[in-house]
Each structure stands twice: as structure tokens, then as C-alpha cells.
C-alpha positions, 0 to 999 in steps of 0.5 A, spaced: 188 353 860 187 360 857 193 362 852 195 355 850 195 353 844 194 345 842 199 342 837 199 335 833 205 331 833 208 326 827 212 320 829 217 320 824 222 313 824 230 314 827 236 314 822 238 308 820 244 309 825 239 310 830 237 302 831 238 295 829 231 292 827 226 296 823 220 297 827 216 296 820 209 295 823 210 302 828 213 306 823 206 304 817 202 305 823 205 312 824 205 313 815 197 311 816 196 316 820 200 321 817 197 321 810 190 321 814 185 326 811 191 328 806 190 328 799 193 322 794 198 328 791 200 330 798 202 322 800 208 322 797 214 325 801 210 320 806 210 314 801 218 314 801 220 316 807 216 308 809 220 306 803 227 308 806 225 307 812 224 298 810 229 298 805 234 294 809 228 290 810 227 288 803 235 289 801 235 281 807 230 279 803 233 279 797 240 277 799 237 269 801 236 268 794 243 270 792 246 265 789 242 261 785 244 265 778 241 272 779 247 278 780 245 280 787 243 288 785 238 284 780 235 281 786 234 288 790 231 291 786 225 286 784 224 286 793 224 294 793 219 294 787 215 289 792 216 293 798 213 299 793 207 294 791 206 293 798 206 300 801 200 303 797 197 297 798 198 296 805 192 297 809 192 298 817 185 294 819 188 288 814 193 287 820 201 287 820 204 290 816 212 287 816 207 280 815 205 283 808 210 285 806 215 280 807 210 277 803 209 281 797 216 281 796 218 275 796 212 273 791 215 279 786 223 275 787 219 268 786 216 270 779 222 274 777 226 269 778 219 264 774 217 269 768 225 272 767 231 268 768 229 261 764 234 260 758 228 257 755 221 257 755 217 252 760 210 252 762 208 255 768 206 249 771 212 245 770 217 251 772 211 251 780 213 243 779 220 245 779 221 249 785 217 243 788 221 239 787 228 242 789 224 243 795 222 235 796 229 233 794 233 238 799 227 235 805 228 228 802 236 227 802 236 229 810 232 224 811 234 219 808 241 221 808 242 220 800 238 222 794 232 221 793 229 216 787 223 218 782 217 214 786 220 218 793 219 225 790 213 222 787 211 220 793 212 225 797 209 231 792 203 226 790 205 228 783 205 221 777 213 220 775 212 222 769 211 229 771 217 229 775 221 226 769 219 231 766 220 237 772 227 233 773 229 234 766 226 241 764 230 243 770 237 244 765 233 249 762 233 254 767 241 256 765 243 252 759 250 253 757 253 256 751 256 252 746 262 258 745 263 257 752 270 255 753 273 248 755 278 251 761 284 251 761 290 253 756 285 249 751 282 255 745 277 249 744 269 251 745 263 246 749 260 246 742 267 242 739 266 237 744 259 236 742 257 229 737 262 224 735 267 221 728 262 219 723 266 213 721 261 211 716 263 218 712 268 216 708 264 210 704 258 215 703 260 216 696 262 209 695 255 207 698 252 212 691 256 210 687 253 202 689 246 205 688 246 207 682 250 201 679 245 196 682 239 200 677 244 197 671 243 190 674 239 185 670 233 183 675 234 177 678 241 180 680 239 186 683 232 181 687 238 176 690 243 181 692 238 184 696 235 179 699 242 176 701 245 183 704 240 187 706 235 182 707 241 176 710 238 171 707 242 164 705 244 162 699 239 157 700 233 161 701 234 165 695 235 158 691 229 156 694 226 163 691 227 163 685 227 155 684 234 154 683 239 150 686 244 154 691 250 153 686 247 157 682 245 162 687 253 163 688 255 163 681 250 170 681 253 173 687 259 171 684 258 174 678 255 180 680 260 182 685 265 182 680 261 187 675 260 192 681 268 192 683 269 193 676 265 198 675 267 201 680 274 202 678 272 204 671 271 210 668 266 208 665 261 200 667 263 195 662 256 192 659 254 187 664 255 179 660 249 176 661 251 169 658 246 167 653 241 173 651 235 172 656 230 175 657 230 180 664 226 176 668 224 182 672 219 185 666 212 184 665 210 179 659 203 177 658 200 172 652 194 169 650 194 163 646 188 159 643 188 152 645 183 148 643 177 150 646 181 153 652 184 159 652 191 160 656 193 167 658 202 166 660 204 171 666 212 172 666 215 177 670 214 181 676 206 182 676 207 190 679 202 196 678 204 198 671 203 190 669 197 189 673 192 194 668 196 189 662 195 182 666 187 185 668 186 187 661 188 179 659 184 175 663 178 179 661 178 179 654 180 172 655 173 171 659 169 174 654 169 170 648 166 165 652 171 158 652 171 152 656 176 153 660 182 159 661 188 157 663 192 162 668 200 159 667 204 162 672 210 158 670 215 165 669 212 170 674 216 171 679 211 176 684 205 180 684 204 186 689 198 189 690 195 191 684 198 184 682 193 180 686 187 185 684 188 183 677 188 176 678 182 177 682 178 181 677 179 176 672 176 170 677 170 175 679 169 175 672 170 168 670 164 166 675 159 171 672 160 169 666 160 162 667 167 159 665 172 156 669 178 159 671 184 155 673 191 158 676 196 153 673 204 151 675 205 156 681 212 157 683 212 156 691 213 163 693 207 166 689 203 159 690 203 162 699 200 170 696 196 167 692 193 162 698 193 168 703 189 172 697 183 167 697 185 165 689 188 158 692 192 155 686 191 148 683 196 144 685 201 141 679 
């Protein structure tokens, strides 16, 4: 008709007080035609007209995560900074509107809840496993009316055990307690008080290095047969066996050093230890070369370590050198080789077997005669 003039109607969401559900795919479908044509510095007012009107959208999202840690207000605004995410992305040929936005919000409160509120750091892949977890268990207690085991959430999820151990124990990351939190109660006590227990072994610490250093001032033979009887539980009968000595004697030792230790202990200053007769300490290295006749013996004493084997290769070699027609090792006193020991001995006999003479290892004591064996030298016997 002439004289009428056309105007263009926008459709602007009732007030809160004036509906129940919000009708969200109406009211972007009428946002999407507001801003129609409108350049992106005048899309404002529209923008968040949208986002007031879905507030109460993403406010009941939110509150289905209460509970789980996280203050309700934290909560809501990670949904309303989704539901933003999801109104300037939203596009009207894509589909529905409340289906985005349902989405978008509650994967912005899942990666709040996996990048912000762990106690301690977990790999992402590990917290995913978590959530999926907690899922199968919830389903599996209803079905099975009870917990589930490892192998049925590892059934379930197809998932190794391993992964679900690691899931079930990472899962007391999330909010671990604080060791100041109080006990409860009328009790000023603290979590962290109740953690460990009473080392009762405290108390011989200084007598445990007292003994120490006492047992570097025992003669050899005594600090070998106390180890090998307290540390080592041997019997008597073992260690007499050891040395090639009767037990009786064995016994005497202990006795004896037992004694010296408790005095020492009690004195102010250790007395001197009373070897009986001046012998030697049998745990030093001692080595000579004798000229016997057309032979040469070398005599091995000791305990054979690295510091003696230099000593004792150095022996067997000048022995071999003078070209005699036997050397004789005699193994009556040693009473060990280590390592180094064993290679001496071995050197000696290559040596030998280059130059022709006969090389014999003499009066083993049993303990050394199986290391030699093991080692390939193969004492004579006696």
C-alpha cells in the first residue's frame, strides 16, 4: 500500500523471570541474524546479550561437578568462560546450538579440573586414564554389587594392569594432604607427626662407631674371625676350619677379643691389646726368595691383596729369570689372594712356561687351594 512504510523486527530473549528452560537454539538463531551484515565492532551488545541470556545454562552445568574439590564459583566461571568460547565460535550451518555449547563447556570444566587442580604433577595420559578408571569402577561396583579387582577394570578398559596400578595410585595426587593439617580433636598434633615411627636402633648408633673404630685396632686374625662369626654366622667350627685351627681355639680368640672390646669400651683410653707371644700379624704381606739348591723358593705369608700383588709378581718373576730347575711357590702362611692376588700367581706361571722352568705351588691351606682351583692354577697336592 502507498504511504506504508516497511520495517524489520529483531527478536530479543524474555527476561529470566519470563520463562523456564532457555530456548538457547531460538535465541543464537535470532543472535545469528542480528549481527547479520553488522561489522565485528558492532557485534558486541548482541554477543552478550547471548551470554546472559545462557547463563543459567552453563551455571547447571557447572553445578554437576560440584563436589569433587573445586569451590562452586571456580567452577562457574570456567563454564561461562566456555560458554564465551562457544558463542564466537558458534555457526548457524554447523547445527545446534545448546549441543555445542553443552560441549564446549563441559570440556573447558574436564581440562580445568586435568591442567589446574592436581597437588602434583601427573602425565596427561595418566590423569585421561584416571577419569577412566573412576568411570569403570562406578559401572563395575553396580554390576557386580562390590569393588572391582585390577583385572576387571583392566578387562573393562582393555588397558595392561600395570597402567591401572599406576592410574589407582597417582589418583592420591589430585589433593594430597598437608603434613601441618591437624589431627582432630582436642589434640594440637599435626598429620606430619604421626608419620614414621621410633627407630629403636638410635640409641647403639654411638656404640655401633665406637665398635667400628676399635675393630681397625684388632690384630687380623681377630678382626677376619669376628666377622666371619657376627656378620657372617659362621660357626666356630667353620672358621676353625678357615684358619686350620681347632675350634677350641677359635673360641679362645672370640673370648679374647670380646673381652678387649668391652674393656675398651669402658675405658677412656683402649689398653694394648696382649697378643700372648710377639707374632706376627698374620694379615700382612710377607714374601722371600731362598736359594735352594738348584731350585728357588719363594714364601707367600699374608693376605695376598692388591697392595701385596705387585710384591709377590715381582718375586715369582726375578725367581723365574735366573733360569733354576724348579721354583717352588710355598703357600704355607697365606691366608688369602684377591683379584690382584690370583693374577700375580698367574703371571708368574706364564712366566715360567716361557722360559721353560717348572713352576710348583706348595702346602696350600684348603680355603686358598678352591680359589687357586677355581682360578685354573691347580695346586699339587701335599
Amino acid at each position: 500500500m502507498f504511504g506504508q512504510t516497511s520495517t524489520t523486527t529483531t527478536t530479543t530473549p524474555p527476561p529470566p523471570s519470563d520463562r523456564g528452560l532457555e530456548d538457547l537454539d531460538a535465541a543464537a538463531m535470532a543472535y545469528a541474524a542480528r549481527i547479520a551484515g553488522l561489522p565485528p565492532e558492532r557485534r558486541g551488545e548482541a554477543r552478550d546479550d547471548l551470554v546472559r541470556f545462557a547463563l543459567p545454562f552453563a551455571g547447571r552445568l557447572a553445578r554437576r561437578y560440584r563436589g569433587r574439590g573445586e569451590p562452586l564459583e571456580d567452577l562457574e566461571q570456567v563454564a561461562r568462560l566456555g560458554l564465551v568460547n562457544a558463542v564466537d565460535r558458534y555457526d548457524p550451518e554447523r547445527g545446534s546450538f545448546t549441543a555445542y555449547a553443552a560441549i564446549t563447556i563441559v570440556g573447558e570444566i574436564k581440562r580445568h579440573f586435568r591442567d589446574r587442580t592436581w597437588g602434583v604433577h601427573v602425565p596427561r595420559r595418566l590423569r585421561d586414564l584416571i577419569l577412566e578408571v573412576g568411570q569403570a569402577t562406578a559401572a563395575l561396583t553396580s554390576e557386580l554389587s562390590r569393588a572391582p579387582s585390577v583385572a576387571e577394570l583392566s578387562a573393562r578398559l582393555e588397558t595392561p594392569e600395570e597402567e591401572i596400578l599406576a592410574a589407582l595410585e597417582s589418583a592420591a595426587g589430585y589433593s594430597p594432604a598437608s603434613l601441618n593439617a591437624p589431627v582432630g580433636g582436642e589434640s594440637s598434633a599435626e598429620f606430619g607427626d604421626l608419620v614414621g615411627e621410633s627407630d629403636n636402633a638410635l640409641e647403639s648408633v654411638d656404640d655401633r662407631v665406637t665398635v667400628s673404630g676399635l675393630l681397625h685396632r684388632l690384630p687380623w686374625r681377630e678382626r677376619r674371625i669376628l666377622a666371619m662369626r657376627f656378620y657372617g654366622n659362621q660357626t666356630q667350627a667353620e672358621i676353625a676350619a678357615r684358619f686350620g685351627i681347632s675350634q677350641m681355639h677359635v673360641s679362645r680368640l672370640l673370648s679374647r677379643a670380646l673381652t678387649w672390646l668391652r674393656q675398651a669400651m669402658l675405658a677412656d683410653a683402649p689398653p694394648p691389646w696382649q697378643n700372648g707371644a710377639a707374632e706376627p700379624d698374620p694379615g700382612k704381606t710377607r714374601i722371600s726368595v731362598k736359594q735352594n739348591g738348584d731350585s728357588v723358593v719363594v714364601e707367600v705369608g699374608g693376605e695376598i691383596d692388591r697392595d701385596g700383588a705387585d710384591q709377590l709378581r715381582r718375586a715369582m718373576l726375578e725367581a723365574v729369570t735366573g733360569q733354576p730347575s724348579e721354583v717352588v711357590v710355598d703357600l704355607v702362611g697365606a691366608g688369602g689372594f684377591d683379584a690382584g692376588g690370583i693374577a700375580a700367581l698367574m703371571a708368574g706361571r706364564d712366566a715360567a712356561e716361557r722360559t721353560g722352568v717348572p713352576l710348583r705351588l706348595t702346602r696350600v691351606q684348603p680355603a686358598v687351594r678352591r680359589s687357586l682351583t677355581a682360578a685354573g692354577l691347580a695346586p699339587a697336592r701335599d
